[in-house]
N, C-alpha and C positions, 0 to 999 in steps of 0.2 A: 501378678501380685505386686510387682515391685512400682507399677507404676502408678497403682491404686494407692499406695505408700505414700509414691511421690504427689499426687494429687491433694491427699489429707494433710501433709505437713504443707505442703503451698497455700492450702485454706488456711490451716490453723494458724500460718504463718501471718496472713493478710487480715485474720481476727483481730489479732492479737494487735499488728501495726493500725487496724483503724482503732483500736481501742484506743491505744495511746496517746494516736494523731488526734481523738476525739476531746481527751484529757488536758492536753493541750492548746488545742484550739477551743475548744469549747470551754471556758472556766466559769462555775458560778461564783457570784460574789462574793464575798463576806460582810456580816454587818454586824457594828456594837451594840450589844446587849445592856451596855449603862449608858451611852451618852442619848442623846436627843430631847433631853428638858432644855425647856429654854429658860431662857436666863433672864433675869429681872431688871430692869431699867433702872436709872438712878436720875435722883431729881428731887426736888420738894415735894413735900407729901405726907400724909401717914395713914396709912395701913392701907389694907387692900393687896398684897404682895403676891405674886403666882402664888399659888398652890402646887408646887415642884414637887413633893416629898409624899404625895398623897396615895398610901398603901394600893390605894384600889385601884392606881391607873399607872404610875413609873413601877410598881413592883407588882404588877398584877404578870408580865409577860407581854414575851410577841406574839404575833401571829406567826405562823408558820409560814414562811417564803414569802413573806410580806414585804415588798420593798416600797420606798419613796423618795421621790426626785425633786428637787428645785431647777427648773430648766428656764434659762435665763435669756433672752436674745437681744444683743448686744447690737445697735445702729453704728457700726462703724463711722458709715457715712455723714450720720448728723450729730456727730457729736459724742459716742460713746455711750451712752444712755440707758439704761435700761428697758426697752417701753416694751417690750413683754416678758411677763413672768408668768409662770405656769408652775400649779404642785400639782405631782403625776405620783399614781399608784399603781404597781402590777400585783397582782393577786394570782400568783402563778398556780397553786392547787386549784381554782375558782377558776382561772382563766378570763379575769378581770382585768382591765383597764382603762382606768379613771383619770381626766385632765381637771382643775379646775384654773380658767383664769384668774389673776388680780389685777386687776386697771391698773395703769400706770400712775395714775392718780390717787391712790391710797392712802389716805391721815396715818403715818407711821411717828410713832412716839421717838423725837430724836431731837437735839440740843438746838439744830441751825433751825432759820427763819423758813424754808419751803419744805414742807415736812411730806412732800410726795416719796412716796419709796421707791419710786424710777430711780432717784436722785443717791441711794445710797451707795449703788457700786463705785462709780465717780467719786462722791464725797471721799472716800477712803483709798484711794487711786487704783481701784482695779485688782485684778491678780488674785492672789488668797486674802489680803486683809478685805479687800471690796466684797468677795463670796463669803466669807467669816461675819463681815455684817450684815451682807444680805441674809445670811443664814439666821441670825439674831432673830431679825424684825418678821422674816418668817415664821419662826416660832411662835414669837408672839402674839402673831396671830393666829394661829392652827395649835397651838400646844406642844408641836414637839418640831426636832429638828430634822431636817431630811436626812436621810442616806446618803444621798448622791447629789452630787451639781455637774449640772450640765451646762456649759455657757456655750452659746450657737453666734457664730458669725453668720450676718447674712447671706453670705457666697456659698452656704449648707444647703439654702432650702432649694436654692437654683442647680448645683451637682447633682444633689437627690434628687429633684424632681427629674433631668435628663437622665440619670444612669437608671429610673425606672420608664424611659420612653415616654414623659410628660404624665399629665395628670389630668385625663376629662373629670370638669367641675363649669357647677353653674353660677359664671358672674354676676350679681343681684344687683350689678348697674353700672352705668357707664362711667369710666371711670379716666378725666385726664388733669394730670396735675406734670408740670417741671420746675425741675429746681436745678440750674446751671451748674451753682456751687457746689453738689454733691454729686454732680452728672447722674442726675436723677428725672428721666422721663418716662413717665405711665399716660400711655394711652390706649385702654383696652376697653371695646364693646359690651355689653351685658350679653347673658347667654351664656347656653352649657355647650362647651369646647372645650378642644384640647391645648393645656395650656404646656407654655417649656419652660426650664428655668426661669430664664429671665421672664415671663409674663407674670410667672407664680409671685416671685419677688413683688414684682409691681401691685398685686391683687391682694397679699399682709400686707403691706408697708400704707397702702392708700388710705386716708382719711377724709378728705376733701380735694375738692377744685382747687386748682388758683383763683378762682374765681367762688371765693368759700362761702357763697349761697346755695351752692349744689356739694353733696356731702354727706356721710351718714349722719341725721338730725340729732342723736344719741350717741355724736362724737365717738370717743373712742370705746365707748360698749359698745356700739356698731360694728366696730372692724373686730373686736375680740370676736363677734358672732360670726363675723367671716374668715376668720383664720380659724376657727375653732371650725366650723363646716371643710374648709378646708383641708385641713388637718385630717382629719376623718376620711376623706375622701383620700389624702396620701399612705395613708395604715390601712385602707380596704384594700388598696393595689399595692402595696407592700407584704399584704399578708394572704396575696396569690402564689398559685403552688409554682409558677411560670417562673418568679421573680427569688425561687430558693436557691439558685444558681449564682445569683446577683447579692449573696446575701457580705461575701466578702469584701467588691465594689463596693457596698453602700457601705461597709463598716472602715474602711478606706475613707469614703469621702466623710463620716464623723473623724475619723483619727485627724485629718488635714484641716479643718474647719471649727473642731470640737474643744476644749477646754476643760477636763472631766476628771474626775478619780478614779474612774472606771478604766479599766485597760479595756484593748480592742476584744480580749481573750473574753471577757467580759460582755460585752456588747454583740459578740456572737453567740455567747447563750442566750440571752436574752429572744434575739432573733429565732433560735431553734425551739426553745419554749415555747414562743408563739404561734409559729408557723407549724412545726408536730405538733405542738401542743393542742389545737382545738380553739385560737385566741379566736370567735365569732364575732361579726361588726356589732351583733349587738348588745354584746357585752364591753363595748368600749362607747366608754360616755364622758361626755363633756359638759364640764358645768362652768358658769361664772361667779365671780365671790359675791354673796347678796350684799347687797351695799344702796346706800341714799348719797343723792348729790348734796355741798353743800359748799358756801364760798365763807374763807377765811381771811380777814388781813393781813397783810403782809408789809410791816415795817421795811421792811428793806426796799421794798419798789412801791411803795405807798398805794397798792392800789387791792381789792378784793381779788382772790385766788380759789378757783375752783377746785374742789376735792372730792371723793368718795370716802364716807366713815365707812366700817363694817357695821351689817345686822346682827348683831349679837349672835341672838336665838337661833335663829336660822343659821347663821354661819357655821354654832356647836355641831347642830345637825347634823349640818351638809358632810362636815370634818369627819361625824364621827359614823356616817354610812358609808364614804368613799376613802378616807381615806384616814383616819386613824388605827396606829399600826400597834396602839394595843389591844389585849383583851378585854378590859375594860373602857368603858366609855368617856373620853374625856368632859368637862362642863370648862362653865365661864371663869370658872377660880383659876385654871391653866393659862387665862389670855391675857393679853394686855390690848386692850381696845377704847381707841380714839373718838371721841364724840366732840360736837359743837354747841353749847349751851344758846338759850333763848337771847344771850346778851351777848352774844359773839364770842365769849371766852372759851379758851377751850379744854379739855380735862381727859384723863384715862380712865380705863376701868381699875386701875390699879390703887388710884391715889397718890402714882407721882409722876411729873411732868419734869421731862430732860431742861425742857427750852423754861430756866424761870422766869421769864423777865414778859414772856407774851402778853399775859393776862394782862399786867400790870399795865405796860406799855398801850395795850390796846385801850380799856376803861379810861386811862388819862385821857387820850386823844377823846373819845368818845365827851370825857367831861370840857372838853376846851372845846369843841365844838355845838355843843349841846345849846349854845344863845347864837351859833348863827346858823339863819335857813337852811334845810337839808339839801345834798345836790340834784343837783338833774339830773332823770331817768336816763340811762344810757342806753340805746335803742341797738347797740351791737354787743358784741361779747367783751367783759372786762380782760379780757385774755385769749391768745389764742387756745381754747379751749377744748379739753377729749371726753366733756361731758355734758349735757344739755347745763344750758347758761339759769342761773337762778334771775326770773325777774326783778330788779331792783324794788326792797321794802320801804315802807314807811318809816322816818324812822322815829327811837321809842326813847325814855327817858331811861340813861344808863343807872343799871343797878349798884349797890354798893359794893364796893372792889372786895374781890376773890381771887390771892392768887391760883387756888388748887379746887376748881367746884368741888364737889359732893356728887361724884357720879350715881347712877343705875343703871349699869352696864347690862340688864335683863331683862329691861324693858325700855319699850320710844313708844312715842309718836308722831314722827313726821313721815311724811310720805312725798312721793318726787315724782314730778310728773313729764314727761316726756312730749316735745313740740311733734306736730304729724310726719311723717316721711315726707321726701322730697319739696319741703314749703321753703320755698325761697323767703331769706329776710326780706324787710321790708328796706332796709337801706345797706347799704355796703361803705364797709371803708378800706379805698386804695390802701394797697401796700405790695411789699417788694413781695416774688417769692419765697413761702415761711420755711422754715425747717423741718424736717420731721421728728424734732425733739422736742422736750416740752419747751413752749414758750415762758419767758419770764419776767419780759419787758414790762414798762410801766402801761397801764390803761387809765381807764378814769376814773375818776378821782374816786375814793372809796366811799361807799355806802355801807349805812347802819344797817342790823340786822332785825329782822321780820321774830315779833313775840311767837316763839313755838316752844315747847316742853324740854327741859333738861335733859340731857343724857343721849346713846347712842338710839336714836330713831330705828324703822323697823325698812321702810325702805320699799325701791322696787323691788317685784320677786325675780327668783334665779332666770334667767334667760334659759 
């Protein structure tokens, strides 16, 4: 009897100490129940203002164990940059999760002259004010603010992929680019292989050749397609039963690597969730932001700049199947969304523009150019560019000056059209090896803009 005693109280004993050890190690998040409205721009303008206050969507409720991420990945190497962003949703009841990329090249409503939202962490130097404004302009365009930020050093994806014993994945092409200055050589075969660290590295970060006639044709929505397949491919063999062992290690190499508000305590439920939980690959989905290519001028380097507006419509959607975390459904009154009018100007769905002087600045030029011959077609990219190059227009007789269009942020009509896979340009122009950040140098000389319909266009569809 007595040792059947002693047996029960050693159980109860070991209950009790994993419970606790469980409580502790494992902690679910917390999240605030009034913040995540985003906050309204300021600028010239009038009317059109968020719709923040709107009974049926900030005070309808959350979802229940609904979370959402901004996960940021930071180019140490080139500069600091932003050039991937990612809003992430887990659905832990549902055992859902959702990625959607935003190209680095995003029309983000903000005061300075290149109004890509790569550019925002930098502008504000990093740290919590750099993530406070990325958090901003996220909003603005999804409706509400994330949970959580997560900013990724590159030396993450290379830990992680070794401490889970590499990553079989199929390269969609051969891929060799260097860059001295950042001790940056990729040279990897196409084909499904086992990649390590450092090849993984090599396989996000590639965009083009040195030799930048070979390249994904659809610049940087190309590689989002390949990191986003990738990605996938690292959460199916992360979310093996082999690899729950491993689940410390990997919350280790996020603590060393990671930038977050999330404690590790934190990041191991999540893990456990997933992994007991039931998280199946095909219930994690990856989407890109629907978006239209389009090139704007840029005062400061006098030359046209490629961009991605948002699809409006599509965009609500996408937000409000994957990853809007109230109960009711967000619309276009919660956004603030950037468009290109037929006359180059450019305008929000809001009604005010940070940057006043564009419009203005631009339409002048446009009238002091207007009595001499338009330039020459330029038969390579205005820019080292992460989106297919818009054909240089015709150009048109500038309209009469506007500094704040008259947006319809609900509707477009342009549409973009994408050059074929692997077609080499027709001409190359020498140059050093480029960076892997955005480019911002001068190109040639600027061109007018091609007559097409006001407002935010509807765009290629979701990748």
């Amino acid at each position: 009897m007595l040792v059947v005693y002693v047996v029960v109280t050693v159980l109860a004993a070991l209950v009790v100490l994993g419970f606790v050890l469980s409580r502790l190690l494992f902690v679910k998040p917390s999240i605030s129940l009034d913040g995540g409205r985003p906050e309204l721009s300021e600028g010239d303008g009038t009317g059109g203002d968020l719709d923040t206050q709107t009974p049926g969507v900030y005070g309808s409720g959350r979802k229940e164990d609904f979370f959402t991420f901004l996960v940021i990945g930071r180019d140490t190497g080139g500069g600091g940059n932003t050039d991937t962003l990612m809003l992430a949703s887990y659905d832990e009841p549902n055992q859902k999760l959702s990625v959607m990329s935003i190209p680095r090249d995003t029309m983000v409503n903000v005061s300075w002259d290149i109004k890509k939202i790569n550019s925002v962490y930098n502008v504000y130097g990093g740290g919590d004010r750099g993530i406070d404004a990325l958090d901003k302009e996220i909003s603005q365009l999804v409706g509400f603010v994330p949970d959580f930020q997560v900013v990724v050093e590159w030396d993450a994806v290379g830990e992680l992929v070794d401490a889970i014993g590499g990553v079989w994945f199929e390269v969609p092409r051969n891929m060799n680019y260097d860059d001295p200055t950042q001790d940056l050589h990729i040279h990897i075969d196409a084909g499904y292989q086992l990649l390590d660290g450092e090849d993984a590295m090599g396989v996000i970060r590639y965009r083009h050749d040195n030799d930048r006639r070979y390249g994904y044709a659809d610049g940087d929505l190309g590689r989002i397609k390949t990191q986003q397949a990738f990605l996938k491919a690292v959460v199916e063999q992360c979310l093996q039963i082999k690899n729950v062992t491993k689940i410390q290690q990997l919350a280790e190499v996020f603590n060393k690597n990671v930038t977050t508000n999330l404690t590790i305590q934190n990041l191991l439920w999540f893990g456990q969730q997933a992994i007991f939980g039931g998280l199946e690959m095909e219930n994690v989905n990856f989407v890109t932001m629907p978006c239209t290519n389009k090139s704007v001028w840029s005062r400061e380097y006098g030359n046209m700049q490629s961009y991605v507006v948002p699809n409006t419509n599509d965009l609500v959607d996408l937000v409000n199947e994957y990853f809007n975390p109230y109960l009711e459904d967000l619309s276009s009154r919660e956004l603030d969304i950037m468009y290109v009018n037929a006359d180059g100007t450019i305008g929000s769905s809001t009604g005010r523009l940070e940057d006043t002087t564009h419009n203005a600045k631009w339409l002048a030029r446009q009238s002091q150019s207007s009595a001499t011959p338009p330039p020459a077609e330029s038969e390579g990219p205005v820019e080292e560019t992460t989106a297919p190059v818009e054909t240089a227009p015709v150009e048109t007789e500038s309209p009469e000056a506007s500094d704040v269009p008259s947006p319809s942020p609900d509707e477009g009509g342009g549409e973009s059209t994408l050059p074929p896979l692997e077609t080499p340009a027709e001409t190359t122009t020498p140059s050093a090896p480029p960076s892997e950040t955005p480019a911002m140098t001068p190109g040639p000389s600027p061109v007018p803009v091609t007559e097409s319909p006001d407002g935010p266009p509807e765009g290629i569809p979701i990748l």
